[in-house]
C-alpha positions in Angstrom: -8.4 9.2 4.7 -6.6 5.7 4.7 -9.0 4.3 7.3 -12.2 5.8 5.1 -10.9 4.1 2.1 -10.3 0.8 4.1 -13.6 1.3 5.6 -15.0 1.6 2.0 -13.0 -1.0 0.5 -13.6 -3.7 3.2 -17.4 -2.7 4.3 -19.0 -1.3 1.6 -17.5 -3.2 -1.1 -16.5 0.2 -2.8 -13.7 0.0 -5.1 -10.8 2.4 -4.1 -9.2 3.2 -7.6 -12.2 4.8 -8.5 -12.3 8.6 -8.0 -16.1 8.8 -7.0 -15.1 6.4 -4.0 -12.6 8.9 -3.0 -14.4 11.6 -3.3 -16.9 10.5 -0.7 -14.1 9.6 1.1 -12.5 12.8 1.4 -16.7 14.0 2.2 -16.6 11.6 4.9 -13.7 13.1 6.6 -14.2 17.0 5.7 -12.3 17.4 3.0 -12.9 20.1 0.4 -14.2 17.8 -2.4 -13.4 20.2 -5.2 -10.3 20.9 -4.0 -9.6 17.2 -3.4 -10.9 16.3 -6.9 -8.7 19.0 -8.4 -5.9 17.6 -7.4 -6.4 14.3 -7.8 -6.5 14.6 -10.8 -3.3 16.8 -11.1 -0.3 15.8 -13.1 1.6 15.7 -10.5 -0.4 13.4 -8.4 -0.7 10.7 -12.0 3.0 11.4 -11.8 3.4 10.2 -8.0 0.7 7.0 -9.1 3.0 6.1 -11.7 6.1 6.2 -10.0 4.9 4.3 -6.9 3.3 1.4 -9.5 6.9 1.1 -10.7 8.0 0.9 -7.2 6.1 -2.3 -6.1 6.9 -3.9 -10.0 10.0 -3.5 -9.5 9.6 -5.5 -5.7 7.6 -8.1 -7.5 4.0 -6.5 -6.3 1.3 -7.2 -8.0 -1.3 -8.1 -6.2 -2.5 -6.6 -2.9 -2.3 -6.8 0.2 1.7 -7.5 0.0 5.0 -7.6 2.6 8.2 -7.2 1.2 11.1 -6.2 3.3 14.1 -4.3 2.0 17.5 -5.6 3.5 20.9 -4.7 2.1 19.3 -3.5 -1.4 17.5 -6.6 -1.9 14.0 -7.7 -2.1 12.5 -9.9 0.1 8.8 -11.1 -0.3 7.1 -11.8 3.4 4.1 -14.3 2.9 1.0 -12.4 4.9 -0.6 -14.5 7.9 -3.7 -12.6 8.7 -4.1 -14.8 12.2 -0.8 -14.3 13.9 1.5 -11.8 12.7 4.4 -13.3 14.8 5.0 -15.6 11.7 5.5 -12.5 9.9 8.1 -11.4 12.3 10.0 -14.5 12.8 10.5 -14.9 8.8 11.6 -11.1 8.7 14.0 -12.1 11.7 15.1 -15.2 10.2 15.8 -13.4 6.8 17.7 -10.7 8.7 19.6 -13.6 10.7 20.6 -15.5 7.7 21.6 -12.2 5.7 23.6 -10.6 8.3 26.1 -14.0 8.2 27.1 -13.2 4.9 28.2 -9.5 5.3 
């Protein structure tokens, strides 16, 4: 399902947060649409939504794609390099390096 909504976001230009794109998402990859639709639109599935969009405020998320990485109960925010992710890894390493010395 993730790859057929990356696929739809990316490719197509469809817009993910919209139930008709994941509906032909879940078609794409033989789902049972009404089943699918049902509970997408369950309370407990708005209730998951919800919680997870308080999740990444509370990280300092708003906009996506984002990198944060949790170390010792705190928040750090990775900057993305889509060209070489080894930058990515050396600030985590570097974050971890620096954060270790004072515990």
């Amino acid at each position: 399902m993730i790859r057929a909504i990356q696929i739809a976001y990316y490719q197509q230009a469809k817009n993910p947060s919209l139930p008709e794109t994941l509906q032909a998402c879940a078609r794409e990859i033989c789902l049972d649409v009404e089943t699918f639709s049902e509970d997408l639109k369950s309370p407990a599935i708005e209730s998951e939504l919800q919680q997870q969009i308080q999740r990444a405020r509370s990280m300092d998320v708003y906009s996506y794609p984002s990198l944060r990485l949790v170390h010792n109960n705190t928040v750090f925010p990775i900057a993305i390099d889509y060209l070489d992710h080894r930058t990515m890894l050396d600030e985590i390493k570097t974050i971890e390096s620096v954060a270790s010395h004072f515990n």
